[in-house]
N, CA, C and O of each residue as an XYZ file, in Angstrom:
588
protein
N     -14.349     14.145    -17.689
C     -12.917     14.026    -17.506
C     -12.500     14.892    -16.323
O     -12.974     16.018    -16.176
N     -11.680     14.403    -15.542
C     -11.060     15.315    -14.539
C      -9.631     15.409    -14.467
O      -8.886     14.461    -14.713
N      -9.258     16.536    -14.133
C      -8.012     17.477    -14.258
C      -7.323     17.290    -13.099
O      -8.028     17.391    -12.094
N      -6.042     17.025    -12.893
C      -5.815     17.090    -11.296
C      -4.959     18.094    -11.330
O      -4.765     18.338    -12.521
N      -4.339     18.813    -10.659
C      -2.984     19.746    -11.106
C      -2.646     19.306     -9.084
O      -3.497     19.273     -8.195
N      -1.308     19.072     -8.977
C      -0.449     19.224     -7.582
C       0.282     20.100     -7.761
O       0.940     20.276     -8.786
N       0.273     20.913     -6.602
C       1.757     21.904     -5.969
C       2.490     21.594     -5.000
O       2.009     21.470     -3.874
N       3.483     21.454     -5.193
C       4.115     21.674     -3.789
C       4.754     23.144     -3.421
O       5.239     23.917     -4.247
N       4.639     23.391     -1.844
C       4.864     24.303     -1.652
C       5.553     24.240     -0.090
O       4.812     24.234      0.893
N       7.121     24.193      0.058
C       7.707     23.907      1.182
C       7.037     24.865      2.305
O       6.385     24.496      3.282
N       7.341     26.096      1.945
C       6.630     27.059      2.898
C       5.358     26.975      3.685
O       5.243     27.667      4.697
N       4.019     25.869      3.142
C       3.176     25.439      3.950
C       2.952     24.614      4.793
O       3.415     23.525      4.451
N       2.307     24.586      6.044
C       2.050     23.604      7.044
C       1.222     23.144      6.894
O       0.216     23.774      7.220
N       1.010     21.624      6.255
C       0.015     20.931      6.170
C      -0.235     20.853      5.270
O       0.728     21.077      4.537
N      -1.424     20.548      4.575
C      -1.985     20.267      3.162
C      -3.094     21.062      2.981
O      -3.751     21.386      3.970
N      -3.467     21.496      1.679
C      -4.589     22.237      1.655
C      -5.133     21.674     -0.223
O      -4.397     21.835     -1.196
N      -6.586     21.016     -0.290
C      -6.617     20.504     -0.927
C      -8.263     21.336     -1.698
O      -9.378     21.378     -1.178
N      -7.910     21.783     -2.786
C      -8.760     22.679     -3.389
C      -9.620     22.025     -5.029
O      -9.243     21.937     -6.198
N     -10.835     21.698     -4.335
C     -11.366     21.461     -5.638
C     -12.072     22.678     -6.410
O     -12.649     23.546     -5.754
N     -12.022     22.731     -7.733
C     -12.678     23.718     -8.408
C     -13.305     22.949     -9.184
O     -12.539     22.208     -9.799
N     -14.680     22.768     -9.485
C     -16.094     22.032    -10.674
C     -16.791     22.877    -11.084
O     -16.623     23.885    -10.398
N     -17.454     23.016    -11.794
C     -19.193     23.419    -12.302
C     -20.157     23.158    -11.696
O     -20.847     24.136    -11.405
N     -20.636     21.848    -11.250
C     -21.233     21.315    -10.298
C     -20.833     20.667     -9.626
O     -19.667     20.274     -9.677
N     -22.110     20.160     -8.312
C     -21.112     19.189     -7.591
C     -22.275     17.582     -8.280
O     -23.289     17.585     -8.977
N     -21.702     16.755     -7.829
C     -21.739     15.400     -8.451
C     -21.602     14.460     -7.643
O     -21.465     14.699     -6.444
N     -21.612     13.065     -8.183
C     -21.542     11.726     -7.390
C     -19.528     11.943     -7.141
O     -18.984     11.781     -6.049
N     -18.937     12.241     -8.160
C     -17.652     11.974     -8.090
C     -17.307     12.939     -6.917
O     -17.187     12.530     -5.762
N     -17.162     14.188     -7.262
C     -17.156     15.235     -6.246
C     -17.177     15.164     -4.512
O     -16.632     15.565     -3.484
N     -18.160     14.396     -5.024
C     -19.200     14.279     -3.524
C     -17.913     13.306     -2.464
O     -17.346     13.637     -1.423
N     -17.825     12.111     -3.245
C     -17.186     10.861     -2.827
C     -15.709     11.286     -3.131
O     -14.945     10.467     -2.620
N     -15.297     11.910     -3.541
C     -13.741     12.688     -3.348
C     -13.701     13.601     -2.316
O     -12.696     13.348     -1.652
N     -14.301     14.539     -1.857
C     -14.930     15.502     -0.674
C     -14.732     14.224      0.544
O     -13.640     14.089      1.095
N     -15.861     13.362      0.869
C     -15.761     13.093      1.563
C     -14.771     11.971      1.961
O     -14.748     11.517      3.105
N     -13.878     11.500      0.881
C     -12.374     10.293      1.278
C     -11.658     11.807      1.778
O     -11.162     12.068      2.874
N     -11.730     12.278      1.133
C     -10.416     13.239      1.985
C     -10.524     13.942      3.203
O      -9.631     14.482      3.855
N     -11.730     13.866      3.425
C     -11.922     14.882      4.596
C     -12.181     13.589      5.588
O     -11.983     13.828      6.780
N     -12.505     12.549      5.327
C     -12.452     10.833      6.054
C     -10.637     10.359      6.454
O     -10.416      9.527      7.333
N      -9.734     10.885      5.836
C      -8.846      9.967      5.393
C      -7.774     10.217      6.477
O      -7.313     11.341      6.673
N      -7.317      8.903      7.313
C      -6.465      9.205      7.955
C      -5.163      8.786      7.454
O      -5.082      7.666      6.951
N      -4.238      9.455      7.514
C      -2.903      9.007      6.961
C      -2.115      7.792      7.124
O      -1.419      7.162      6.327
N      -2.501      7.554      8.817
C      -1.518      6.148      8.920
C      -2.219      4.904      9.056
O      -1.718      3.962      9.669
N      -3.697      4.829      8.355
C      -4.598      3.986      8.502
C      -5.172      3.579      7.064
O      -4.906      4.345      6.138
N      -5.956      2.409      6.791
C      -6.542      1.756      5.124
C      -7.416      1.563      6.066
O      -7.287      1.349      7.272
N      -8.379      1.669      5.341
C      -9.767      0.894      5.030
C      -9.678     -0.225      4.481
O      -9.316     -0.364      3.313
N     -10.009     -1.211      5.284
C      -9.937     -2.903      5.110
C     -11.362     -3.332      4.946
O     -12.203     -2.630      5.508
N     -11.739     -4.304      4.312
C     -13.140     -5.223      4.675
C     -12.967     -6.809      4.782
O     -12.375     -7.502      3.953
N     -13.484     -7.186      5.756
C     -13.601     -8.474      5.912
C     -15.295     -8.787      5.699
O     -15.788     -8.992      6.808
N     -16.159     -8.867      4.771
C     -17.325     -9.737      4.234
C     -17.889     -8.205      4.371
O     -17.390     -7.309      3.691
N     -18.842     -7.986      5.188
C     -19.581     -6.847      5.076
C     -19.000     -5.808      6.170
O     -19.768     -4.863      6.354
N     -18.038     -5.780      6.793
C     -17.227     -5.063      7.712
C     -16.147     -4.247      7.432
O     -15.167     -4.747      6.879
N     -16.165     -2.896      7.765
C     -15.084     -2.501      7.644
C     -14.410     -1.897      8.617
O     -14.964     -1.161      9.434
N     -12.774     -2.233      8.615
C     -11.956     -2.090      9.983
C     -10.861     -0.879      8.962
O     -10.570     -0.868      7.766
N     -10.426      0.194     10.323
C      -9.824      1.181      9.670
C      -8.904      0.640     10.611
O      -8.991      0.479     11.828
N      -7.525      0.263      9.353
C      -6.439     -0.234     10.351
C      -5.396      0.156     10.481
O      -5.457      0.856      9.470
N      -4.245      0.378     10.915
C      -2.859      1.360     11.111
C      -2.104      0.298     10.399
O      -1.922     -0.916     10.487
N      -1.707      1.407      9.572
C      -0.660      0.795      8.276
C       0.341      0.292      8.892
O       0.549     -0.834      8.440
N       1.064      0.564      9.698
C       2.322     -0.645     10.302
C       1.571     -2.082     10.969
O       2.290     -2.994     11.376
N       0.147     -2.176     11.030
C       0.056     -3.295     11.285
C      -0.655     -4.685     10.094
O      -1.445     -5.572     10.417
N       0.001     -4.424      8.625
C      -0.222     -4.885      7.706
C       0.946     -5.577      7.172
O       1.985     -4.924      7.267
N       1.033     -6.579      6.705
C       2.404     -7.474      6.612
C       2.744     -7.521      5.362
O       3.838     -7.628      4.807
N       1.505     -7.413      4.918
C       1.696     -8.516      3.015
C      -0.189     -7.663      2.216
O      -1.351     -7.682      2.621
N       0.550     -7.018      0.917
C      -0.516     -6.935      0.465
C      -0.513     -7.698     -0.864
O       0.611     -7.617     -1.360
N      -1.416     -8.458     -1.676
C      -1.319     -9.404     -2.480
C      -2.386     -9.315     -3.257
O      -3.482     -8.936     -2.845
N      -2.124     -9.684     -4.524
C      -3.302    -10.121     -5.596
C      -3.767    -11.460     -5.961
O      -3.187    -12.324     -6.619
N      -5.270    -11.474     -5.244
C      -5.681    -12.949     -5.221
C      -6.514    -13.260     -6.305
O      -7.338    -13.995     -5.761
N      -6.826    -13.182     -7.444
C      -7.962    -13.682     -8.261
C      -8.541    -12.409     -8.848
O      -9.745    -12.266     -9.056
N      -7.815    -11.688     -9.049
C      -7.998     -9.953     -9.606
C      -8.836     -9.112     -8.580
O      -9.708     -8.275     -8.814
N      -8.145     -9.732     -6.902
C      -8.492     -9.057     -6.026
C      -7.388     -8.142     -5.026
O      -6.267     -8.652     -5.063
N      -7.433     -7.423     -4.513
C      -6.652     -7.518     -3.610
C      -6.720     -7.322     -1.955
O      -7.629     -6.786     -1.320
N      -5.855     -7.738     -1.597
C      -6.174     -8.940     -0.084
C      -4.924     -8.212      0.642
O      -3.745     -8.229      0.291
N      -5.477     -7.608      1.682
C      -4.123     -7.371      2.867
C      -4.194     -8.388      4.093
O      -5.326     -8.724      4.440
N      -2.920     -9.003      4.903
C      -2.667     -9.996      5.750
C      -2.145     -8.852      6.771
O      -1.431     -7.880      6.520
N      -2.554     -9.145      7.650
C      -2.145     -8.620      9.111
C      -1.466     -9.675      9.599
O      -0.947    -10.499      8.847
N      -1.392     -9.769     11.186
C      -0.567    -10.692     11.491
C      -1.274    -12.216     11.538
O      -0.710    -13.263     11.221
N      -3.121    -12.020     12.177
C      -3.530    -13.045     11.814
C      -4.717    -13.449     10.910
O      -5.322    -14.520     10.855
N      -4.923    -12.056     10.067
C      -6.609    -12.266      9.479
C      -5.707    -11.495      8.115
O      -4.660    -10.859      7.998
N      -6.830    -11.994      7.195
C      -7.126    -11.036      5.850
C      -8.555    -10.488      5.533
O      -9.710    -10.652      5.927
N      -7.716     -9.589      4.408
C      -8.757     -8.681      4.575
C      -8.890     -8.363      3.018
O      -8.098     -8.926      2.262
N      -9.897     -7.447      2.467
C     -10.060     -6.989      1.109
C      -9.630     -5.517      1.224
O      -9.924     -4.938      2.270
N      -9.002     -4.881      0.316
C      -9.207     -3.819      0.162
C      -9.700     -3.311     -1.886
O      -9.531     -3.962     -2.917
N     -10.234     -2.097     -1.686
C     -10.957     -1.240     -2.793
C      -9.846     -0.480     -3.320
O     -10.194      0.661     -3.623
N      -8.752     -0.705     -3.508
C      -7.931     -0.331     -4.433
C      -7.205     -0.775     -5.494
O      -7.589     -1.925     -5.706
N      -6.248     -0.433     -6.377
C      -5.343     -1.591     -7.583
C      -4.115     -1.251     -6.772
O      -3.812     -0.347     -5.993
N      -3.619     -2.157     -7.182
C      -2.309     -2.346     -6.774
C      -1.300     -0.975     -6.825
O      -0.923     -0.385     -5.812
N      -0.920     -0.570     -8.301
C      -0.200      0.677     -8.205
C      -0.350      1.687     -7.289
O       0.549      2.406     -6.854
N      -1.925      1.727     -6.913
C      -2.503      2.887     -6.273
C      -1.622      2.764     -4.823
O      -0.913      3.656     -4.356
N      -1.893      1.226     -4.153
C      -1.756      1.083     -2.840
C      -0.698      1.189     -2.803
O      -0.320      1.569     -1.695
N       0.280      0.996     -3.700
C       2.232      1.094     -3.784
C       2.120      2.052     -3.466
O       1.773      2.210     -2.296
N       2.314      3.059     -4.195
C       2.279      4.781     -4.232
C       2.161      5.057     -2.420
O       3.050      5.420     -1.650
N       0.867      4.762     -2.167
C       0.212      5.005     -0.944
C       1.180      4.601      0.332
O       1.368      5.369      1.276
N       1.814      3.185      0.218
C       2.482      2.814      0.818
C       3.525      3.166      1.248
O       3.752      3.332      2.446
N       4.546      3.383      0.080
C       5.923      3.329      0.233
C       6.387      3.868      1.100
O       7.232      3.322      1.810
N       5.847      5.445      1.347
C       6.262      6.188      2.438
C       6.739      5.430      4.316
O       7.582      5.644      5.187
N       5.730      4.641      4.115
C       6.139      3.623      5.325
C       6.405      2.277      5.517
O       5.939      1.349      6.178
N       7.538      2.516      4.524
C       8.239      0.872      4.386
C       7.973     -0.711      3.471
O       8.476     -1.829      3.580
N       7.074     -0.199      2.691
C       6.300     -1.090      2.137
C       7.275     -0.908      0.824
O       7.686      0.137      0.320
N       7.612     -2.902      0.263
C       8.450     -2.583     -1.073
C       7.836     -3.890     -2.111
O       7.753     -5.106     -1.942
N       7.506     -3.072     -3.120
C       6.725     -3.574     -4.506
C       8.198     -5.028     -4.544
O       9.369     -4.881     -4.892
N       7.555     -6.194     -4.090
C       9.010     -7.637     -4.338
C       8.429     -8.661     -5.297
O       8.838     -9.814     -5.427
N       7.124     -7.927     -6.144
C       6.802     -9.145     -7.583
C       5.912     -8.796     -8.208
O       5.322     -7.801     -7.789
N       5.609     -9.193     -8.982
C       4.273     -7.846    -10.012
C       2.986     -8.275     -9.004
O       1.982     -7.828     -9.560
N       2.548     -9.050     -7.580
C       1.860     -9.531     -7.320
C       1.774     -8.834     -5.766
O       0.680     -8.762     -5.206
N       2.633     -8.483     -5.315
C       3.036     -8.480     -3.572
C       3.334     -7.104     -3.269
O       3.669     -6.455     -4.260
N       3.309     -6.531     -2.268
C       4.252     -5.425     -1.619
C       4.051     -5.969     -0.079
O       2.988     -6.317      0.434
N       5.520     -5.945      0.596
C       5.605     -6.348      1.637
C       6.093     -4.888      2.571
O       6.856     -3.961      2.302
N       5.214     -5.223      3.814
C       6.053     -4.160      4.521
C       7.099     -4.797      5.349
O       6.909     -5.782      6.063
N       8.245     -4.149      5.198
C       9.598     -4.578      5.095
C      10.198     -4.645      6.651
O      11.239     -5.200      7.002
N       8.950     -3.698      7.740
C       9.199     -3.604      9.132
C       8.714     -4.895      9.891
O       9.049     -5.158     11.046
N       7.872     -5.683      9.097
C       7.661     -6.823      9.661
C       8.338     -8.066      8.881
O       7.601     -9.027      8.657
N       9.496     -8.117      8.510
C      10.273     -9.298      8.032
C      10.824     -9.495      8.619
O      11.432     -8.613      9.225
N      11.064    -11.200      8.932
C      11.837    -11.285     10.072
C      13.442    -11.917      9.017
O      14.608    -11.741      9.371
N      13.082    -12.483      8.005
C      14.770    -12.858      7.527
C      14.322    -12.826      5.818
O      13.353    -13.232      5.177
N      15.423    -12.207      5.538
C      15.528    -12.497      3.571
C      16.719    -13.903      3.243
O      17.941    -13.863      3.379
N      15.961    -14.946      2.835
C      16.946    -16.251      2.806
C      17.532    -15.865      0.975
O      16.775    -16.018      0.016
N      18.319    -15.595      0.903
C      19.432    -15.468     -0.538
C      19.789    -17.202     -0.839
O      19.942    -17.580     -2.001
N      19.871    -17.941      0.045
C      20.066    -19.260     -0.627
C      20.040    -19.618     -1.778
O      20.873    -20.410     -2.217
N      19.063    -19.101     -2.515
C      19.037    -19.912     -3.829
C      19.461    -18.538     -4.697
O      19.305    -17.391     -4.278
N      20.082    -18.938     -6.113
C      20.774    -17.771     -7.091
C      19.805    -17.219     -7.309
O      18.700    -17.759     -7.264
N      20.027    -15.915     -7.617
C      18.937    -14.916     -8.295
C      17.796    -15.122     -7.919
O      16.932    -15.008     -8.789
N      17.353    -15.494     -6.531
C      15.900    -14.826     -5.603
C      16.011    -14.354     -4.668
O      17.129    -14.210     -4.174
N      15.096    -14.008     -4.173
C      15.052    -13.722     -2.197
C      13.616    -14.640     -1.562
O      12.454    -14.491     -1.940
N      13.917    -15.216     -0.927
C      12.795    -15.797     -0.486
C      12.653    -14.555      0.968
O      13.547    -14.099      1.681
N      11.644    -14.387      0.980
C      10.906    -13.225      2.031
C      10.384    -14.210      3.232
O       9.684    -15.163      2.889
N      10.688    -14.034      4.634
C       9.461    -14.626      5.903
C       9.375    -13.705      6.672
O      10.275    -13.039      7.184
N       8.265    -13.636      6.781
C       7.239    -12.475      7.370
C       7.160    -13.093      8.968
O       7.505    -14.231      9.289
N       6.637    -12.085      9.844
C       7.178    -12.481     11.195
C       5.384    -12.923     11.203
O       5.020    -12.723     12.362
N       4.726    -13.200     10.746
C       3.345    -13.654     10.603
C       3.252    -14.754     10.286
O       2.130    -15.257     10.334
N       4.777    -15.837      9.685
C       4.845    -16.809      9.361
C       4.822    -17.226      7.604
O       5.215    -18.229      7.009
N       4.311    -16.225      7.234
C       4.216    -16.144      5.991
C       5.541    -15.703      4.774
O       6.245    -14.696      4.854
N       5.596    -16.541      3.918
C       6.076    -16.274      3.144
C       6.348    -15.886      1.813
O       5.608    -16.727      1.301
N       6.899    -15.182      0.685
C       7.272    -14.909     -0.838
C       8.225    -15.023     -1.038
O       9.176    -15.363     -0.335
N       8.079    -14.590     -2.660
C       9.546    -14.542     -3.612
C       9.118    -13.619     -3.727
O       7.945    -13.246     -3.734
N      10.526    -12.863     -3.890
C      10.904    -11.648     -5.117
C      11.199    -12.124     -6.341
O      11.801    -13.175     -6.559
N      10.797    -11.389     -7.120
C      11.042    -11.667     -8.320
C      12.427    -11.419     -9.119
O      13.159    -11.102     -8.181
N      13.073    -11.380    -10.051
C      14.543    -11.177    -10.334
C      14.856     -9.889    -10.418
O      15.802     -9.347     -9.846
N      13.839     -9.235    -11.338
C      13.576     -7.829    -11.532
C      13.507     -6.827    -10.789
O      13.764     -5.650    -11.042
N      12.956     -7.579     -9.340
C      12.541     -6.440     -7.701
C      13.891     -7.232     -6.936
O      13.804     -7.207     -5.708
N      14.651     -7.663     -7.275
C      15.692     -7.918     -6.455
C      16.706     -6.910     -6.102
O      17.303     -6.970     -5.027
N      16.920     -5.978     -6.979
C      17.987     -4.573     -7.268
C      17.162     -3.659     -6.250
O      17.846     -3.524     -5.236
N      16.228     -3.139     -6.169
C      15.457     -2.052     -5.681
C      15.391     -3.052     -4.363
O      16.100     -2.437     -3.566
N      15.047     -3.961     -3.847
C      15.344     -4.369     -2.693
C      16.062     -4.249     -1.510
O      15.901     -3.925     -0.333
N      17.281     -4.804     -2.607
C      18.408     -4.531     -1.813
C      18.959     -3.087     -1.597
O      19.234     -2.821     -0.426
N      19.190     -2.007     -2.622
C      19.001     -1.218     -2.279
C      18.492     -0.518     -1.325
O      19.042     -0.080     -0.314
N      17.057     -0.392     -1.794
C      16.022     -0.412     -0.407
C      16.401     -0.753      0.661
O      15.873     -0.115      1.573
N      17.376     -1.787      1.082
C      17.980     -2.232      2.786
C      19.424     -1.510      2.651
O      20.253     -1.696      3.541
N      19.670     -0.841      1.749
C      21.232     -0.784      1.619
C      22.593     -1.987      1.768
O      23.644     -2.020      2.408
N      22.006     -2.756      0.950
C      22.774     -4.037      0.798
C      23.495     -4.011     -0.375
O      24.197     -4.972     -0.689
């Protein structure tokens, strides 16, 4: 079992990230090295046996395909090694908004929210692509734009 404890502490510059174990381990090991790997404004993507480290503003649509999940850039997809909640969390900070138990869109690449029809949003992505919001992610949406 592992313990996490966070602090925040305004007074520091930067982050300082302290593990304490008994031994070190497979888990250890592979936590050590994502963090000391990890760039902030970038995911780790895979396309088949490839992996591209890509800058989070250039990701449009992240989605759940078949109990997978799949990020769209403007013209390729890609896999990523995370669950969904995780990548929300991860996201939000730069614009990215949870719009169906299935999607998070980043919201800097939409080009129009069509309201046409009652109680949805149809989403188009400047990639051509499109969603729904769901009824439930419609409040936090709009919000979210200050609408």
């Amino acid at each position: 079992m592992i313990n996490i404890q966070i602090t925040y502490d305004n007074e520091m510059d930067g982050e300082t990230v302290k593990i304490i174990t008994k031994e070190e381990n497979t888990l250890i090991a592979d936590l050590s090295k994502f963090l000391t790997e990890y760039k902030h404004d970038c995911l780790p993507l895979y396309k088949g046996t490839k992996l591209f480290v890509t800058p989070i503003k250039d990701i449009y649509l992240i989605r759940t395909d078949r109990n997978k999940l799949c990020a769209f850039s403007k013209a390729e997809e890609f896999s990523l090694n995370y669950r969904l909640y995780e990548i929300e969390e991860l996201l939000l900070p730069f614009g990215f908004v949870k719009v169906n138990s299935g999607e998070i869109v980043n919201i800097n690449k939409v080009t129009n929210f069509d309201l046409g029809e009652v109680g949805t949003i149809v989403i188009n992505l400047d990639n051509s692509m499109v969603c729904r919001a769901s009824r439930r992610r419609i409040k936090s949406i709009k919000k979210y734009l200050g609408v």
